[in-house]
C-alpha positions in Angstrom: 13.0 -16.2 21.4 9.5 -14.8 20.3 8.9 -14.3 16.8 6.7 -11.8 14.7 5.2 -13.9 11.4 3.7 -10.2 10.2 2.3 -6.8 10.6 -0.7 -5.5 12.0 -0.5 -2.9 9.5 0.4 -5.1 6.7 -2.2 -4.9 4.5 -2.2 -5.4 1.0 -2.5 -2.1 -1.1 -2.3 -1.8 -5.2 -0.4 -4.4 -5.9 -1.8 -4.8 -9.2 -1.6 -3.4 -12.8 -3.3 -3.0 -15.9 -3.7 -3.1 -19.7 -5.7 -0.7 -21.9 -9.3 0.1 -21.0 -11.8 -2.4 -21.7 -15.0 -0.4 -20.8 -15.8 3.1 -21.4 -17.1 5.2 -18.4 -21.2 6.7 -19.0 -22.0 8.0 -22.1 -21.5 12.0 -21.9 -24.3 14.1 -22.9 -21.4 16.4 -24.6 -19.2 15.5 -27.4 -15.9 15.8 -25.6 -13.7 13.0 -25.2 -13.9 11.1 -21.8 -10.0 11.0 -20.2 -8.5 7.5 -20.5 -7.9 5.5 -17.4 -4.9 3.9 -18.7 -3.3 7.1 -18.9 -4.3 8.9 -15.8 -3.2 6.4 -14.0 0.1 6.5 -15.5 0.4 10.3 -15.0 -0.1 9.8 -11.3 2.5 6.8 -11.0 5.0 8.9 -12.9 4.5 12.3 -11.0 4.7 10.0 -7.6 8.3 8.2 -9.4 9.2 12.0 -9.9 9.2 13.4 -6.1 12.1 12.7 -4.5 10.8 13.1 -1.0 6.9 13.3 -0.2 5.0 12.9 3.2 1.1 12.4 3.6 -1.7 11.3 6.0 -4.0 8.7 5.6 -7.5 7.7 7.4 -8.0 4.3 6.8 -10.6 1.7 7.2 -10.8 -2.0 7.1 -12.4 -5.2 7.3 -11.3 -8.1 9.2 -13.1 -11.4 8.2 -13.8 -13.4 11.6 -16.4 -16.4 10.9 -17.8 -17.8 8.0 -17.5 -14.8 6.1 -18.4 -12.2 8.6 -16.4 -8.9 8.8 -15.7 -6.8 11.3 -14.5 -3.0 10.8 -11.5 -1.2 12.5 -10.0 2.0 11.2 -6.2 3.5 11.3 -4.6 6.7 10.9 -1.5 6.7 9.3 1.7 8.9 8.4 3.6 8.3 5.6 7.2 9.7 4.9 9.8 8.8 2.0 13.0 9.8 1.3 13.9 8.3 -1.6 16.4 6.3 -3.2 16.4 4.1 0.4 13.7 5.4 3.1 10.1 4.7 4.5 8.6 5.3 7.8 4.6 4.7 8.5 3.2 5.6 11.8 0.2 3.9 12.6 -2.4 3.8 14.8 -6.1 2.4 15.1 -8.6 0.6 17.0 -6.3 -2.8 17.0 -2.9 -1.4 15.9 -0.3 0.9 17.7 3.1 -0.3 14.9 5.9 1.8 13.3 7.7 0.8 10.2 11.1 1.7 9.2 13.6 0.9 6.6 17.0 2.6 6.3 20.2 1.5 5.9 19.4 -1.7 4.1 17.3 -2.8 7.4 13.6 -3.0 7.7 12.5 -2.3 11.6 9.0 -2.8 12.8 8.2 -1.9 16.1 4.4 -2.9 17.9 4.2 -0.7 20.5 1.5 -2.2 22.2 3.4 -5.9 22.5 6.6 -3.6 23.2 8.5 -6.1 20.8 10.3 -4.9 17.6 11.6 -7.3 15.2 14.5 -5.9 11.8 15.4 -7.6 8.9 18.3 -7.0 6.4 17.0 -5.9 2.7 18.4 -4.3 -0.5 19.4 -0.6 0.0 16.8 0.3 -2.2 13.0 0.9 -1.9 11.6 -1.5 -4.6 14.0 -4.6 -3.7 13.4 -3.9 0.2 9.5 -4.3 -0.3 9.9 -7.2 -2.8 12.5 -8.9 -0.1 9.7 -8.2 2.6 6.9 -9.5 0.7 8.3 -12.7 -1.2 10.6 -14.1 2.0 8.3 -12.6 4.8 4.8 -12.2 3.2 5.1 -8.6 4.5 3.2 -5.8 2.9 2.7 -2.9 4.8 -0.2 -0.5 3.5 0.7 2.4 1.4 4.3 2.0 0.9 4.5 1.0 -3.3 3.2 4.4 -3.5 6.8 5.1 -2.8 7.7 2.2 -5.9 10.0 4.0 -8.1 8.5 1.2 -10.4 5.2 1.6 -9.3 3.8 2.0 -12.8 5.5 -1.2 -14.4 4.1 -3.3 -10.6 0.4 -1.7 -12.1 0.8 -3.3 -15.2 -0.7 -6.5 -16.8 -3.3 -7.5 -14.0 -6.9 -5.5 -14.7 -8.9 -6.9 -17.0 -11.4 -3.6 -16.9 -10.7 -0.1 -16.5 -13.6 2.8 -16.0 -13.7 6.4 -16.3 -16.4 6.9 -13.7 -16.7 10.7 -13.6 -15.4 13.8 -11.6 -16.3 14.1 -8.3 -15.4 16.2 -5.4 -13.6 14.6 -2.4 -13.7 17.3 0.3 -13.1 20.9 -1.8 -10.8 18.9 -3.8 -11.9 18.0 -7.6 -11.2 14.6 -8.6 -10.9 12.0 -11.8 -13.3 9.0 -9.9 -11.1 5.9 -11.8 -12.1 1.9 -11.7 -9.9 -1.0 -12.1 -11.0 -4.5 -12.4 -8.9 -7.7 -12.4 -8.7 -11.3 -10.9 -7.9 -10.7 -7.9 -9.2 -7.1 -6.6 -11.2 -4.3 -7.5 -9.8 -1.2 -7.3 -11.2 2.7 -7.1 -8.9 6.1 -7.2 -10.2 9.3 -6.9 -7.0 11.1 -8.6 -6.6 14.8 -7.5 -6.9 17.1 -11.1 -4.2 19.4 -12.1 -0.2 19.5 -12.3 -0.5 17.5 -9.1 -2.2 14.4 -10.0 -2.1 12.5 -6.3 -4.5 9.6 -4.8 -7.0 11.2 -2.8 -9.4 8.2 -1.9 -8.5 4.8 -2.5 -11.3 1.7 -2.1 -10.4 -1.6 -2.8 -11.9 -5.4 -2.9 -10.1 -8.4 -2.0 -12.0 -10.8 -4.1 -10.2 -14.1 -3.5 -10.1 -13.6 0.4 -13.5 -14.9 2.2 -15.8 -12.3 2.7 -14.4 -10.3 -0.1 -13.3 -7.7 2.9 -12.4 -4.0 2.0 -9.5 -1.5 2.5 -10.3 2.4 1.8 -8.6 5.6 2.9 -8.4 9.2 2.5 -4.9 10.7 1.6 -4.3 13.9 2.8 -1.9 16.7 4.1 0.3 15.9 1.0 4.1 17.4 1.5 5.4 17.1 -2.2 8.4 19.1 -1.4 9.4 18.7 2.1 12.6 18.6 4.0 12.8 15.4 5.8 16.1 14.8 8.1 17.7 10.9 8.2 17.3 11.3 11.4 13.7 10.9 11.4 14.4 7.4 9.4 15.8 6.0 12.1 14.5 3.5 14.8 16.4 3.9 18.0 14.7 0.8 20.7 12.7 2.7 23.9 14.1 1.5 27.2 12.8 -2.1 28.1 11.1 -3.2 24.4 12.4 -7.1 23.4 14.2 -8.3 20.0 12.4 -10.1 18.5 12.6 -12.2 15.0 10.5 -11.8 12.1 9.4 -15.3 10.3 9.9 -16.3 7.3 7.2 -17.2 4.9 6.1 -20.8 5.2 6.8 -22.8 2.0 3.7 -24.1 0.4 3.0 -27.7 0.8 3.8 -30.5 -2.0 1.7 -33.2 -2.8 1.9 -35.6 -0.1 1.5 -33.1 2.5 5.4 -32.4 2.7 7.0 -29.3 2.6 7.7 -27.7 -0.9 11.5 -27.8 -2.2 14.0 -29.8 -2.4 15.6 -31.6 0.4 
């Protein structure tokens, strides 16, 4: 039987935290307080935690490194929808990619249209242990989705070393805080929408331990903070003639000695 090792579309998003600013954004000409990171951060993580269902677009680019360091650019369009305490579907399609993502029911689905193959996977019937399953058994991460973390502020936590107030700044006709986080492992920009609605509007980030250091960005728009969504629209029902297949589990790491990690 064919296997599927991961997703096209699974690329890693904001999977890291932070701890209390370490550098101050430019000096204002004015004496008024700059807004702290930390904290708008923390707004927009809890106003996310607080929405039961949400739904938004996303125009995405990416790099893909392909020799010695070289990248290559490709860019997706994406639809997001969450139902919370149990439900995600993504939509996406690009230059390389043509893949839907589900999970209902305790079941992750992911179906790649173009290979006509879908693969599903049995996870906790919740959102936070369905994406942790996914991740630490199948190294699956499919973008966007921890936006949907009902933890997603305590999974932000601990990892950047720097945080910046860069400024406002318009994105589109919508005003925006321009945010910097730095840690280990990426660099990360928000441009947070201001007002009783504080959503990601632009997201840039930096892979820094991957070769090439290769980027992920996107534009969130079309936000639905209260919609109706229908179960129905959760579920994954196979198109005449696409093949089972199985998703593969995350290859142990090697001990010394060359052998295979764990005990036999």
């Amino acid at each position: 039987m064919r296997s599927i090792k991961t997703c096209g579309i699974a690329l890693m998003w904001l999977l890291l935290s932070t701890v209390p600013a370490l550098c101050a954004g430019a000096q204002n000409e004015t004496p008024t307080k700059e807004p702290d990171p930390m904290a708008l951060l923390q707004k927009m993580c809890d106003y996310l935690g607080s929405l039961q269902q949400f739904s938004f677009h996303a125009a995405a680019a990416y790099d893909e490194v392909y020799s010695n360091g070289k990248k290559l650019q490709y860019g997706a369009d994406m639809e997001v929808f969450v139902k919370r305490p149990d439900m995600i579907r993504v939509n996406a399609v690009g230059d390389i990619l043509d893949k839907q993502f589900f999970l209902r029911d305790g079941s992750i689905t992911l179906y790649d249209k173009s290979e006509n193959v879908y693969a599903i996977m049995q996870v906790p019937p919740n959102i936070d242990g369905a994406l942790a399953k996914a991740h630490k058994e199948y190294n699956l991460r499919v973008s966007l989705t921890e936006l949907a973390n009902p933890h997603l502020w305590q999974l932000l936590s601990g990892k950047i070393e720097n945080a910046l107030y860069v400024g406002m700044a318009d994105v589109g006709t919508i005003p925006c805080y321009h945010l910097a986080y730095d840690g280990p492992d990426v660099e990360l920009q928000v441009w947070m929408s201001v007002g009783k609605k504080p959503l990601p509007i632009k997201v840039v980030f930096v892979q820094k331990k991957i070769e090439g250091e290769p980027q992920w960005s996107a534009y969130l728009g079309d936000w639905k903070t209260s919609p109706v969504l229908s179960d129905g629209l959760f579920k994954f029902t196979p198109p005449a003639g696409v093949q089972k297949i199985k998703f593969v589990p995350r290859t142990p790491p090697s001990a010394p000695g060359g052998e295979k990690g764990g005990k036999s």
